[in-house]
Residue frames as a rotation matrix with the C-alpha (Angstrom) as fourth column:
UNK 1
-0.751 -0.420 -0.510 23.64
0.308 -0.905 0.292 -34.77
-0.584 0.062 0.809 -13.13
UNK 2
-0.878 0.382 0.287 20.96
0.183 -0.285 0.941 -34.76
0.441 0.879 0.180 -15.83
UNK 3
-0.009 0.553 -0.833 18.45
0.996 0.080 0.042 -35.50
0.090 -0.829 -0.551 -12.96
UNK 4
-0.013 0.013 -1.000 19.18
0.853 -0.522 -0.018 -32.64
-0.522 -0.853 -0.004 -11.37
UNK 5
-0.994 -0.099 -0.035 19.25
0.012 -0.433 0.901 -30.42
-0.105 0.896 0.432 -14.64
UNK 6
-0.611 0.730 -0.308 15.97
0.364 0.604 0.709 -31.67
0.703 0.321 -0.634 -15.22
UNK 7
-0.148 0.955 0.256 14.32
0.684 -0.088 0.724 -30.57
0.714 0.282 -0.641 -12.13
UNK 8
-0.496 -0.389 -0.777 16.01
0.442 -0.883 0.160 -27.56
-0.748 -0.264 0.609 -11.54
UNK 9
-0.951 0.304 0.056 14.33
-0.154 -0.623 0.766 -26.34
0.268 0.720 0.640 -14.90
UNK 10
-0.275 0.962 -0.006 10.94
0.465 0.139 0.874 -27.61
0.842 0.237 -0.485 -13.99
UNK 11
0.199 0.374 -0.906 10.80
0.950 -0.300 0.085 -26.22
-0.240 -0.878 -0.415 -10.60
UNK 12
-0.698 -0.253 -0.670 12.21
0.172 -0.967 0.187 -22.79
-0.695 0.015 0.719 -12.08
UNK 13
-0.818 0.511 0.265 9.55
-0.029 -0.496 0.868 -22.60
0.574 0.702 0.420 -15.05
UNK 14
0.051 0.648 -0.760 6.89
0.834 0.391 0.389 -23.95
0.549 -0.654 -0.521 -12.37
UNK 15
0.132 0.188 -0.973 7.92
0.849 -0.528 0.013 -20.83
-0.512 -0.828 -0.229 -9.94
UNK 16
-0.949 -0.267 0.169 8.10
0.296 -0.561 0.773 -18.41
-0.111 0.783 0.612 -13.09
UNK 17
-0.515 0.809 0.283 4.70
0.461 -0.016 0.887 -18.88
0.722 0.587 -0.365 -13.60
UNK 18
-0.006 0.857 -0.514 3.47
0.974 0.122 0.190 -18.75
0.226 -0.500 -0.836 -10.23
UNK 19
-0.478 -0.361 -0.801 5.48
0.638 -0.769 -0.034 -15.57
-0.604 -0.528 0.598 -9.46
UNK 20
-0.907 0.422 -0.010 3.62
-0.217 -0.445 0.869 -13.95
0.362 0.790 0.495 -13.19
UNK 21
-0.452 0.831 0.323 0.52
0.361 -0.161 0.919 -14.60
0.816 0.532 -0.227 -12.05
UNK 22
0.082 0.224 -0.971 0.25
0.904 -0.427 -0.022 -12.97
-0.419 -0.876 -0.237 -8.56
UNK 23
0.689 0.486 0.538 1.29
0.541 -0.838 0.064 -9.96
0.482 0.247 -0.841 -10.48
UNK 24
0.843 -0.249 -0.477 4.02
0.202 -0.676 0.709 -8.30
-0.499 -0.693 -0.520 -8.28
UNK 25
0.753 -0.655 0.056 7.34
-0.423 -0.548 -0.721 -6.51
0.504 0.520 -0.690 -8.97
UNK 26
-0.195 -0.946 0.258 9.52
-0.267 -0.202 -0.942 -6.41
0.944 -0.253 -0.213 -6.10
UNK 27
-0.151 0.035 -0.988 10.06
0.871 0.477 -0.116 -8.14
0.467 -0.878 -0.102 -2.84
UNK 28
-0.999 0.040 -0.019 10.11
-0.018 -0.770 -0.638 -4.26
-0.040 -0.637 0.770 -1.43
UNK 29
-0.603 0.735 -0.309 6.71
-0.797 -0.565 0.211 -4.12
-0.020 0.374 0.927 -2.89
UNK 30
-0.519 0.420 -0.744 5.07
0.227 0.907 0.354 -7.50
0.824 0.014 -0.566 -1.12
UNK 31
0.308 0.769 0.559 2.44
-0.732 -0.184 0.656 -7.35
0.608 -0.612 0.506 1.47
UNK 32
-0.355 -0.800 0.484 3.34
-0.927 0.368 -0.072 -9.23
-0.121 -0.474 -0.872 4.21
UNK 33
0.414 0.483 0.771 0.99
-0.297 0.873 -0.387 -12.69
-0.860 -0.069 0.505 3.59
UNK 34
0.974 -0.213 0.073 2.73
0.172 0.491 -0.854 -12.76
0.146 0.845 0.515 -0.11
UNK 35
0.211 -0.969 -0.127 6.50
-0.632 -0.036 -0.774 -12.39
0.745 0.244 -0.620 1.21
UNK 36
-0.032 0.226 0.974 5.36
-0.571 0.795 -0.204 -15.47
-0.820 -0.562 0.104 3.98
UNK 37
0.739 0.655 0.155 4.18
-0.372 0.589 -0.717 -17.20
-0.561 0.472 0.680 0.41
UNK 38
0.662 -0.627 -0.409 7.33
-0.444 0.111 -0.889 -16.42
0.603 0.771 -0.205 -1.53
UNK 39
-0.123 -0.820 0.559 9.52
-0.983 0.022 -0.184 -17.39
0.139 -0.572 -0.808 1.71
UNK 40
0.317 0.484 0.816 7.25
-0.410 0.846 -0.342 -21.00
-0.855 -0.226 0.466 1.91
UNK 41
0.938 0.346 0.023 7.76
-0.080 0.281 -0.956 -21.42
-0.337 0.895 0.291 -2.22
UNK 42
0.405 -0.832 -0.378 11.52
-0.720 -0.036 -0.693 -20.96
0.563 0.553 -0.614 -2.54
UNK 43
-0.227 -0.384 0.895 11.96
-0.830 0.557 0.028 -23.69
-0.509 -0.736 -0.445 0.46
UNK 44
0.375 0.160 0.913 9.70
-0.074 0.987 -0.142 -25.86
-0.924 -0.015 0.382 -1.14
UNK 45
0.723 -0.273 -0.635 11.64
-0.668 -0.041 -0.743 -25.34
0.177 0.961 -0.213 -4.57
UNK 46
-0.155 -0.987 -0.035 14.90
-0.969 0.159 -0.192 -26.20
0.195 0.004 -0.981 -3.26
UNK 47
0.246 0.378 0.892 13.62
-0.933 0.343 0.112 -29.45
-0.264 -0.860 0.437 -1.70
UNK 48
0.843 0.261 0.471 13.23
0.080 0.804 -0.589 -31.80
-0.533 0.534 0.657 -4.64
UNK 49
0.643 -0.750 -0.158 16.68
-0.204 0.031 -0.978 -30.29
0.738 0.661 -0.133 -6.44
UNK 50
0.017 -0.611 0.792 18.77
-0.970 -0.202 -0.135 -31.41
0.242 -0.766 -0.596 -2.97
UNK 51
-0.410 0.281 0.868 17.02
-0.282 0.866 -0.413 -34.48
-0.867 -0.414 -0.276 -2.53
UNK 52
-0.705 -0.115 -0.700 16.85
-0.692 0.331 0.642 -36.53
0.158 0.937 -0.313 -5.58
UNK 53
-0.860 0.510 0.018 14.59
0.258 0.466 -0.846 -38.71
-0.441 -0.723 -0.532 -3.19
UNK 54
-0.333 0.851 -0.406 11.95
-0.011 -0.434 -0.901 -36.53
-0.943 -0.296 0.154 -3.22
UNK 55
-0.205 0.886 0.415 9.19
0.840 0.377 -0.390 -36.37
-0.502 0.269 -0.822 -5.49
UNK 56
-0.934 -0.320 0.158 8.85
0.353 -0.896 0.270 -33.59
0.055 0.308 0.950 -7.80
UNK 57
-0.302 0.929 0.215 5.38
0.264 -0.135 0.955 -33.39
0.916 0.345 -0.204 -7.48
UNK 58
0.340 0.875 -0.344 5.48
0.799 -0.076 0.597 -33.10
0.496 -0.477 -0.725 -3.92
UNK 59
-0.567 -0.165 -0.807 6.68
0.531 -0.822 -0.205 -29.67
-0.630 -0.545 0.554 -4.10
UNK 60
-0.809 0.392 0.438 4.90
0.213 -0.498 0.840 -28.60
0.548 0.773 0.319 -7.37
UNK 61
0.053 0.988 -0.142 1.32
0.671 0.070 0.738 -29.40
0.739 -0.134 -0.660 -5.83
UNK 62
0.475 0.551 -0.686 1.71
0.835 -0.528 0.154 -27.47
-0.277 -0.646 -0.711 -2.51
UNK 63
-0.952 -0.228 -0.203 3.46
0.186 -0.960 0.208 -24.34
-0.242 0.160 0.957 -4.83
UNK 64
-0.741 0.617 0.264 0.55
0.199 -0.173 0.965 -24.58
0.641 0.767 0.006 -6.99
UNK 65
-0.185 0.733 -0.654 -1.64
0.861 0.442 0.251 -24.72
0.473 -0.517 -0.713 -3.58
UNK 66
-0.246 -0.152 -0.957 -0.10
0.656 -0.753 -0.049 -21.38
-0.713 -0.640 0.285 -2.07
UNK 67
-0.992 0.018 0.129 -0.85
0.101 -0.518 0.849 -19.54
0.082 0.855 0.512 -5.51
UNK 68
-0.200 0.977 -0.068 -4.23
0.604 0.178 0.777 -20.51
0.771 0.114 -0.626 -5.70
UNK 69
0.191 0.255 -0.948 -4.45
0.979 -0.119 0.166 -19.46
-0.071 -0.960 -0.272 -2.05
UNK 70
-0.450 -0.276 -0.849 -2.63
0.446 -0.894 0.054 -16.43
-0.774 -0.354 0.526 -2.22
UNK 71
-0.928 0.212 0.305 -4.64
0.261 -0.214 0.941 -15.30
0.265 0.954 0.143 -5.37
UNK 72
-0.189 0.890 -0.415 -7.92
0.812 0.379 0.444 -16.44
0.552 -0.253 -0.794 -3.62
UNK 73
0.282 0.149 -0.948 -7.18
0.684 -0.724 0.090 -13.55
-0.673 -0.674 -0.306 -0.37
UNK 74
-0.795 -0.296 -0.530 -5.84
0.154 -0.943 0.296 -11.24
-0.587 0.154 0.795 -2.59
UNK 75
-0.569 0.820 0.068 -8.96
0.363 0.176 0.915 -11.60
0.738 0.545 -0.398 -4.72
UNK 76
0.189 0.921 -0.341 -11.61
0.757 0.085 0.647 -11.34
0.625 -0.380 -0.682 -1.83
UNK 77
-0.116 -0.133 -0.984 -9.19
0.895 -0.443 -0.046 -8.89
-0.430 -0.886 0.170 0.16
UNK 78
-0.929 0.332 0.164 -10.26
-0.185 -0.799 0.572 -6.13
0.321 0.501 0.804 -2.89
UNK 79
-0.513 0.846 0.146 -13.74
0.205 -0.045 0.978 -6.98
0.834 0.531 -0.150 -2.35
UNK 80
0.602 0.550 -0.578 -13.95
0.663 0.058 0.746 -7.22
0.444 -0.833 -0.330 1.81
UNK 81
0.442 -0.444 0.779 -12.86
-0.685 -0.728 -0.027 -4.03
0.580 -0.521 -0.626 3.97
UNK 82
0.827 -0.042 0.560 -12.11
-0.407 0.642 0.650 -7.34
-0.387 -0.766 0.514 6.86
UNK 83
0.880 -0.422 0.216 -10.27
0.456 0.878 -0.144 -9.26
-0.129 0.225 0.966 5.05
UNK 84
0.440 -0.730 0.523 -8.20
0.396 -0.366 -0.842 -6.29
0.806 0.578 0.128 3.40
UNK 85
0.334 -0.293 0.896 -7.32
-0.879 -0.439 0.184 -4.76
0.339 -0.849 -0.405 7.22
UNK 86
0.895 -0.315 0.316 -6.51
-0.031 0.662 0.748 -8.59
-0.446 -0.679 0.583 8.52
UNK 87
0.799 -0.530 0.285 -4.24
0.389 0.816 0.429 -9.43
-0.459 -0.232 0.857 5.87
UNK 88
0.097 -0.808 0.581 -2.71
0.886 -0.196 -0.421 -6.27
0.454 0.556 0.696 4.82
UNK 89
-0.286 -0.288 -0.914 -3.32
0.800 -0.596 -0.063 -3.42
-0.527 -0.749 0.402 7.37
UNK 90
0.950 0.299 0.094 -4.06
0.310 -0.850 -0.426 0.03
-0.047 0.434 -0.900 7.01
UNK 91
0.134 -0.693 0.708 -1.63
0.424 -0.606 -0.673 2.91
0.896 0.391 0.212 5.96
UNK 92
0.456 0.485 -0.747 -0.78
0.878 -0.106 0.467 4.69
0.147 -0.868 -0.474 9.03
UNK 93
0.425 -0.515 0.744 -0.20
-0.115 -0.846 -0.520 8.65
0.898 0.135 -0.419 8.94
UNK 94
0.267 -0.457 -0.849 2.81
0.961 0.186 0.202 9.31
0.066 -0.870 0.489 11.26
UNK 95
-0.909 -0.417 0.030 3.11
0.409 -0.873 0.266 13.02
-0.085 0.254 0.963 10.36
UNK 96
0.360 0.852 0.381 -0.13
0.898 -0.427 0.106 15.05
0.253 0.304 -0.919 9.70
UNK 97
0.872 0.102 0.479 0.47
0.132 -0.991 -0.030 19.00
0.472 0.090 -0.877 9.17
UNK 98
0.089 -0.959 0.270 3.62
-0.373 -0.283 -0.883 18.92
0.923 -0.022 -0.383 10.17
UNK 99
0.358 0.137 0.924 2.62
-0.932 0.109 0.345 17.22
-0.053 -0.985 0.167 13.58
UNK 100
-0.863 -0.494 -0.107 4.76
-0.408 0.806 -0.429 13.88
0.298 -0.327 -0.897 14.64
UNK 101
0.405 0.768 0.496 2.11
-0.830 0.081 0.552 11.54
0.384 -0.635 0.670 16.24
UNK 102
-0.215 -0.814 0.540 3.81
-0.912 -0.031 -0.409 10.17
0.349 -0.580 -0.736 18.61
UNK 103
0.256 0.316 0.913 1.21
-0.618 0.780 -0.097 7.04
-0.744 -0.539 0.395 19.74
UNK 104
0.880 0.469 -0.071 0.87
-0.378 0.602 -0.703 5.93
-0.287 0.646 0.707 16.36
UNK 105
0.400 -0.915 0.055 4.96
-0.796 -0.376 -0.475 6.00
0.455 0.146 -0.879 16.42
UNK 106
-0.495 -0.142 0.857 4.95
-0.832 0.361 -0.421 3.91
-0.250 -0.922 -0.297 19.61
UNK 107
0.409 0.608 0.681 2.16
-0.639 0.723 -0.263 1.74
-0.652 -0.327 0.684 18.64
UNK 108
0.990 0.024 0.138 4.41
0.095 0.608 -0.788 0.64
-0.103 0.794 0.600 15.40
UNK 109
0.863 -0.505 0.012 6.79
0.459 0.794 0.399 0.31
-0.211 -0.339 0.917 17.18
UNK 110
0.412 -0.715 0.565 9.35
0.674 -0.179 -0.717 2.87
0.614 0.676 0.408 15.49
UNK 111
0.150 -0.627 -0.764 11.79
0.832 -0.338 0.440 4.98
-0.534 -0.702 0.471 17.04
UNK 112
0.905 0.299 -0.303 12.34
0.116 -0.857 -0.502 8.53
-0.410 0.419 -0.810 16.24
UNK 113
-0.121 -0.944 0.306 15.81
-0.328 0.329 0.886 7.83
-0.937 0.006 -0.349 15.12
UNK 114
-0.521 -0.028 0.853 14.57
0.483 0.814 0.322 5.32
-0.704 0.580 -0.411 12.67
UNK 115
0.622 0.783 -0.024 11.91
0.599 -0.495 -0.629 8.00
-0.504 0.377 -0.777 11.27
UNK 116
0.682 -0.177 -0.709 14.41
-0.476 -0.844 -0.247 10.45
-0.555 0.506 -0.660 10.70
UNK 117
-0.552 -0.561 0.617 16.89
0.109 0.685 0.720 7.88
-0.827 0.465 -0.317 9.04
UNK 118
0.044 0.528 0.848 13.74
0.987 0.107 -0.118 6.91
-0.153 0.842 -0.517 6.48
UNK 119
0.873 0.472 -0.125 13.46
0.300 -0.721 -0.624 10.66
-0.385 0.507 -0.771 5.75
UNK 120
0.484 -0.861 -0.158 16.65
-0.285 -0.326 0.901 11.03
-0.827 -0.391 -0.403 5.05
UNK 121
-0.713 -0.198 0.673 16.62
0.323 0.759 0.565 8.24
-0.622 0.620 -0.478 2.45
UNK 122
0.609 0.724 0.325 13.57
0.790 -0.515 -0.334 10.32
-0.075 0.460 -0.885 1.09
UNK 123
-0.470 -0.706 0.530 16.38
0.711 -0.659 -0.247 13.81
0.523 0.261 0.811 0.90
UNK 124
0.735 0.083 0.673 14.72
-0.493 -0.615 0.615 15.62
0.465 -0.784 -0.412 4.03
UNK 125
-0.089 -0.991 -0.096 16.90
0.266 0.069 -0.961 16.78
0.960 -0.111 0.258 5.69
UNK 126
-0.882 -0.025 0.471 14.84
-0.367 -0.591 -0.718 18.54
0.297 -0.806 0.512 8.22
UNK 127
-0.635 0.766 0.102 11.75
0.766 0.608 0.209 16.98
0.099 0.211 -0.973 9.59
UNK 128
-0.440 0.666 -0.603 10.28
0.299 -0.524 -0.797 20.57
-0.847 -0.531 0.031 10.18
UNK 129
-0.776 -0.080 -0.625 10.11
-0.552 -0.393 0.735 20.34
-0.304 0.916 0.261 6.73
UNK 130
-0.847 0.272 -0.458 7.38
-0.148 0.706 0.693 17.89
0.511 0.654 -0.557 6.45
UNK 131
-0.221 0.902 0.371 3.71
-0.975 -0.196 -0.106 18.31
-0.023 -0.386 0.922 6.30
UNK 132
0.622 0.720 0.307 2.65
-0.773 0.626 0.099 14.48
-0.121 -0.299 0.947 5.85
UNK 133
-0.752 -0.615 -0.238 4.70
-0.630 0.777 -0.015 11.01
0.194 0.138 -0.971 6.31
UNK 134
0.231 0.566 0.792 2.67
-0.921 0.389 -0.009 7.99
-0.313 -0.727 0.611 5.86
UNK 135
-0.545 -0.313 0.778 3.55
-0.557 0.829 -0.057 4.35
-0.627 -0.464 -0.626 6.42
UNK 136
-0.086 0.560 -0.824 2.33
-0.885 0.336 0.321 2.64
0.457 0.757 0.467 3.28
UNK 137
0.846 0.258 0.467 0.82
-0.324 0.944 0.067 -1.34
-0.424 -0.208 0.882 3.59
UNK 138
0.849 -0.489 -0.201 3.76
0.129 0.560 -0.818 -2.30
0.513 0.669 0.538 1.86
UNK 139
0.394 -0.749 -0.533 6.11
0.898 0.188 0.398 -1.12
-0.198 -0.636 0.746 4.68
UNK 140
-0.290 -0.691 0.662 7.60
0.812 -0.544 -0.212 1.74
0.506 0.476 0.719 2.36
UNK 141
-0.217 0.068 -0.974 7.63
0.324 -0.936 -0.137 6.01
-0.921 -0.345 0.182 4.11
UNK 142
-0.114 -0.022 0.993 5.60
0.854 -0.513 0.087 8.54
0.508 0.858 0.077 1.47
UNK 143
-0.387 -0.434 -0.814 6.90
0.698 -0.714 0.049 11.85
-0.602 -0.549 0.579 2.36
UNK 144
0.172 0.959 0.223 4.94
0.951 -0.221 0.216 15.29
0.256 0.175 -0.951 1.92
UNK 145
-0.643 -0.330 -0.691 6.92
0.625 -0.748 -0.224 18.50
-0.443 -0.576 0.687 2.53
UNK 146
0.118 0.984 -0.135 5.42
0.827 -0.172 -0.535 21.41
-0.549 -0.048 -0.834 2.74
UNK 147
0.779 0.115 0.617 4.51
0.626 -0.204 -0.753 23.73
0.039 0.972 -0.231 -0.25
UNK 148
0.900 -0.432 -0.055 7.24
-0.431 -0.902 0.023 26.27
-0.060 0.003 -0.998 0.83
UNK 149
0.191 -0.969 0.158 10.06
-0.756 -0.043 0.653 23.65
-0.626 -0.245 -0.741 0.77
UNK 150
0.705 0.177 0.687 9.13
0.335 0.771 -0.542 21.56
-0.626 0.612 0.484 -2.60
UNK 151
-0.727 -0.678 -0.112 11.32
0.110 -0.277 0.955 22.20
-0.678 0.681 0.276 -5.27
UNK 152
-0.297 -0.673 0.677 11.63
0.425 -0.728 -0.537 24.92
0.855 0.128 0.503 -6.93
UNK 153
-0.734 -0.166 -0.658 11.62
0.679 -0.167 -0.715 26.57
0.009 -0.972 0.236 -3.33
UNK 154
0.506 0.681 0.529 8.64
0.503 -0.731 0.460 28.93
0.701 0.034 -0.713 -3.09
UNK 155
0.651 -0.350 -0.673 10.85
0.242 -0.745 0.621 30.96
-0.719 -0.568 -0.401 0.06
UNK 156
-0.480 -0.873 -0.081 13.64
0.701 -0.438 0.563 31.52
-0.527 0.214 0.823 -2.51
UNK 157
-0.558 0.479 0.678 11.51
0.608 -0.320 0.727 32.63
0.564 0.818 -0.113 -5.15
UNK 158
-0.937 0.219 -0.272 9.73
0.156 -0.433 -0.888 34.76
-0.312 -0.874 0.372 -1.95
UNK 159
0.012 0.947 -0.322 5.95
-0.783 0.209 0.586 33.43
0.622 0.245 0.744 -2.77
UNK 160
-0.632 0.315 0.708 3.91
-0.743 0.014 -0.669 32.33
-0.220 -0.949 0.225 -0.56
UNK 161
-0.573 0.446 -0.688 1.51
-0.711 0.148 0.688 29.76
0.408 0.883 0.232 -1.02
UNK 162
0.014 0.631 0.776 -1.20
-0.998 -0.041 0.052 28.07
0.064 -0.775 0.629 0.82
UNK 163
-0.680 -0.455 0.576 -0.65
-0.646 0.743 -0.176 24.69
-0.348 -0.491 -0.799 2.10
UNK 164
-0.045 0.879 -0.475 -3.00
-0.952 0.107 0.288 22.08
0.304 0.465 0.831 0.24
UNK 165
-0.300 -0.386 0.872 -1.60
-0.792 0.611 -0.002 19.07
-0.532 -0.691 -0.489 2.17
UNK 166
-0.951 -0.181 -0.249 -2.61
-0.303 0.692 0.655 15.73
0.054 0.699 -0.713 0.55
UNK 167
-0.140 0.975 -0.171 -5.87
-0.881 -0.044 0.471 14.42
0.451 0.217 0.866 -0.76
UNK 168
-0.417 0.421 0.806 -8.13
-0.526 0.611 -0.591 12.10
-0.741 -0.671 -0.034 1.46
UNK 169
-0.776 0.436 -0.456 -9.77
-0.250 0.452 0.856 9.21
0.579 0.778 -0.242 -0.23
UNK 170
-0.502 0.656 0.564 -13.16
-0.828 -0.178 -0.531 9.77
-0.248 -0.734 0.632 1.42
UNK 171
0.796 0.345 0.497 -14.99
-0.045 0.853 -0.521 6.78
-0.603 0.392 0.694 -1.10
UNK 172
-0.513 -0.831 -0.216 -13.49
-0.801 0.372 0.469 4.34
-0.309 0.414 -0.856 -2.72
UNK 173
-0.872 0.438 -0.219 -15.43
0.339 0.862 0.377 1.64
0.354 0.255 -0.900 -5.10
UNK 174
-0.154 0.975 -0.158 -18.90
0.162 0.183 0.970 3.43
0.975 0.124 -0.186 -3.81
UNK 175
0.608 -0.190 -0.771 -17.93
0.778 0.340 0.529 2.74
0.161 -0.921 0.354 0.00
UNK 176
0.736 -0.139 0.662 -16.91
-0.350 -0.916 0.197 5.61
0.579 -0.377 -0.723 2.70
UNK 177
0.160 -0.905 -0.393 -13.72
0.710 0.382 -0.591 5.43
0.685 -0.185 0.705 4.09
UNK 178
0.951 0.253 0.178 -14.34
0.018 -0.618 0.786 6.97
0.309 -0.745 -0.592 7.71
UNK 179
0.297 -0.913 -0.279 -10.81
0.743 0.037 0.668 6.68
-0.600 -0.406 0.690 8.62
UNK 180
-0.608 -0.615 0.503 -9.59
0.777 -0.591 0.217 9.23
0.164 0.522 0.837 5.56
UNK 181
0.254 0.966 -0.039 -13.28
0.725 -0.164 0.668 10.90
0.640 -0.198 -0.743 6.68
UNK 182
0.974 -0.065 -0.217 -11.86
0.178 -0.373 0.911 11.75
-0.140 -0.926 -0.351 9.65
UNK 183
-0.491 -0.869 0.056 -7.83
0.743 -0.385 0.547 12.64
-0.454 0.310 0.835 8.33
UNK 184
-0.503 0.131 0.854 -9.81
0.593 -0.667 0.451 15.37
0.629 0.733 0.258 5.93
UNK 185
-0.945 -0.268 -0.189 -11.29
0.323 -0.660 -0.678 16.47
0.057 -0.702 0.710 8.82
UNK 186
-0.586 0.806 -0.086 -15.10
-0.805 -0.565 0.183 15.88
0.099 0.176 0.979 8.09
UNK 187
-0.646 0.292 0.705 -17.98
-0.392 0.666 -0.635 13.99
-0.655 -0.686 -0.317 8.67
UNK 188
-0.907 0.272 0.321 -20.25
0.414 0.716 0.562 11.96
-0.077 0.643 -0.762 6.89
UNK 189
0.424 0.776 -0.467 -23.28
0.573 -0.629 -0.525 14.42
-0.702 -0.045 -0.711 7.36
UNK 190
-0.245 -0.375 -0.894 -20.87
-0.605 -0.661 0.443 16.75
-0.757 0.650 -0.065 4.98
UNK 191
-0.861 -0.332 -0.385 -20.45
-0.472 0.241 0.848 14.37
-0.189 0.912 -0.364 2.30
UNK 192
-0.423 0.731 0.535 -23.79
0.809 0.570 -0.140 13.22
-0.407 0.374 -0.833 2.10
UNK 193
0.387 0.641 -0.663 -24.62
0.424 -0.762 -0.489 16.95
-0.819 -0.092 -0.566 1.76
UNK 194
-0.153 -0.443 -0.883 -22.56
-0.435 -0.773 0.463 17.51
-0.887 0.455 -0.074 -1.20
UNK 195
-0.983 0.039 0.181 -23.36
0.171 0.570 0.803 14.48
-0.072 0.821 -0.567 -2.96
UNK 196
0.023 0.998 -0.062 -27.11
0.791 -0.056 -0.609 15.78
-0.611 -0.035 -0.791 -2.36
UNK 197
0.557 0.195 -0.807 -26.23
-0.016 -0.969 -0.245 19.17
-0.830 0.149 -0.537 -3.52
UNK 198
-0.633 -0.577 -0.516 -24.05
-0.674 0.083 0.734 18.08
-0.381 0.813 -0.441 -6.92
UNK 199
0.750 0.623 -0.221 -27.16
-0.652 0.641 -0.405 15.56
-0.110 0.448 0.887 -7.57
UNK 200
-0.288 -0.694 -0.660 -24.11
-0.751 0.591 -0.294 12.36
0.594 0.410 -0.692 -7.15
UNK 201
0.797 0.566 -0.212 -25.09
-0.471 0.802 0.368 9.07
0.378 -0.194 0.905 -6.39
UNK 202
0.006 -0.839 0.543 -22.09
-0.622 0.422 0.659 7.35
-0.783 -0.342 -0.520 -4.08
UNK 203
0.471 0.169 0.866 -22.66
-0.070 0.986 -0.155 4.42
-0.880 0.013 0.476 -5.80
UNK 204
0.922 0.345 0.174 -21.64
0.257 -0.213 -0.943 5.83
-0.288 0.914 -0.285 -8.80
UNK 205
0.865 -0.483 0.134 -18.39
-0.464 -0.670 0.579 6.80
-0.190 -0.563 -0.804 -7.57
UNK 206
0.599 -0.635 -0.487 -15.27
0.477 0.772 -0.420 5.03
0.643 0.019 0.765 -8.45
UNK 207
-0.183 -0.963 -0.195 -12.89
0.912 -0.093 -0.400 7.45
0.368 -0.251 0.895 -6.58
UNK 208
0.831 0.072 0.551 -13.71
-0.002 -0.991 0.132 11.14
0.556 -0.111 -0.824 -4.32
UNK 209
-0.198 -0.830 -0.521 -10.81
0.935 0.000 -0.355 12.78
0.295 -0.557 0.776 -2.77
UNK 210
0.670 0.533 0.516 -10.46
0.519 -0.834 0.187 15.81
0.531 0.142 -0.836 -0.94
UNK 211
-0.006 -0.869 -0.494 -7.61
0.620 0.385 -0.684 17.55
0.785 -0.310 0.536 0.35
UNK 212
-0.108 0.286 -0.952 -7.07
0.902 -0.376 -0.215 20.40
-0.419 -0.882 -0.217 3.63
UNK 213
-0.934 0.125 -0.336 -7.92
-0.158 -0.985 0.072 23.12
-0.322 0.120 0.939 1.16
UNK 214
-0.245 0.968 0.063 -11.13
-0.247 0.001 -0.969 21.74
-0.938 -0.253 0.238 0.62
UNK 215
-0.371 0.057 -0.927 -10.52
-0.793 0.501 0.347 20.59
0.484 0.864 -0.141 -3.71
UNK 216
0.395 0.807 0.439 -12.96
-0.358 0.575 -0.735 18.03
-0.846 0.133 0.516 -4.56
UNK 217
-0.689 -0.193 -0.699 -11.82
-0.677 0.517 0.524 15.46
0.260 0.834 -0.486 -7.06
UNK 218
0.196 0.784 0.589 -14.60
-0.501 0.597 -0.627 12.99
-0.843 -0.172 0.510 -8.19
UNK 219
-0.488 -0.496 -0.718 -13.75
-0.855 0.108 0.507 10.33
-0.174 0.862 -0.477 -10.24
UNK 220
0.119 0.892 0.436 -16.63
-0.940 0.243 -0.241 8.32
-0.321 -0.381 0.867 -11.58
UNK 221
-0.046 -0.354 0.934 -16.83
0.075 0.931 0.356 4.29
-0.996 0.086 -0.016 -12.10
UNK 222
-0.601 -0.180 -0.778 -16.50
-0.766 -0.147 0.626 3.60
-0.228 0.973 -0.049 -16.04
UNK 223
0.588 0.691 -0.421 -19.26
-0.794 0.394 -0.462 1.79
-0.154 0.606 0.780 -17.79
UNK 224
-0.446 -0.675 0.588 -18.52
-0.343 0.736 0.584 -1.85
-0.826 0.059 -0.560 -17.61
């Protein structure tokens, strides 16, 4: 009995740590290579407190191996556009201006059922209410209604108000992001022409957005 006392605490401070230093919150809020890591790490917990047999070490070493590891990709997948699309995917807009896209529906597989379910769980009630829905890397629906049906209603309050839909993250870290490029509805001949004509160096850049009313946010790196 003490046995098993014994290395039931060490395998729980042992997976305390490892889980504190990845950094995450919530299982909703894993990527899918670090809820493969956490499903691999609570097996090999349980192993050594079932099976007095077993070695405690030979589950510690391969937790301590999948940490490292997962740390390592999650490390290099900030630093490589490749790495961060293999092992965590892009966002994928399934809404844009109030338009459904229907492939990008199909190609992930969802059903239009299921779509309006997730908005539902988001308090739309109507989907004609919604100017942008997009599929986050983390699995979760962010929902976008449009400016006349945010709260406080702009139709009750009869005021109008021009649609400003959601900001593109054209760079990011220095580095163009042709995929939001092309969601904002512009080309890379533009944005070299404004950063010519504001005298801005990309490189300099920690963060530009822009949204479908044309606002410019520029948000530069900070002095390391």
């Amino acid at each position: 009995m003490v046995t098993v006392l014994i290395r039931t605490t060490i395998i729980y401070i042992t997976l305390l740590i490892a889980l504190r230093l990845t950094g995450k919150r919530q299982v909703g809020e894993l990527q899918i290579s670090e809820l493969i890591t956490t499903f691999m790490i609570s097996e090999l917990a349980t192993t050594p407190i079932q099976n007095l047999s077993t070695p405690l070490i030979y589950s510690i070493l391969p937790i301590v191996l999948l940490l490292c590891t997962e740390i390592v990709l999650s490390f290099f997948a900030t630093k490589s556009k490749t790495m961060k699309k293999m092992f965590f995917g892009n966002p994928s807009v399934i809404i844009k201006n109030g338009v459904i896209n229907q492939k990008e529906l199909s190609r992930l597989r969802i059903g239009i059922n299921e779509l309006l379910g997730e908005l539902r769980l988001k308090d739309v009630s109507d989907i004609s209410h919604v100017d942008y829905a997009i599929l986050e890397q983390n699995g979760k629906l962010s929902v976008f209604l449009k400016s006349g049906k945010q709260n406080v209603c702009l139709d009750d309050m009869k005021i109008r108000k021009q649609s400003e839909g959601i900001s593109h993250a054209v760079i990011i870290d220095g580095e163009i992001n042709i995929s939001n490029l092309s969601y904002a509805n512009k080309t890379e001949k533009w944005l070299h022409k404004y950063l010519h004509a504001h005298n801005i160096n990309m490189e300099e850049i920690f963060l530009l957005t822009v949204n479908d009313a044309n606002e410019i946010t520029v948000v530069y790196k900070e002095e390391k």
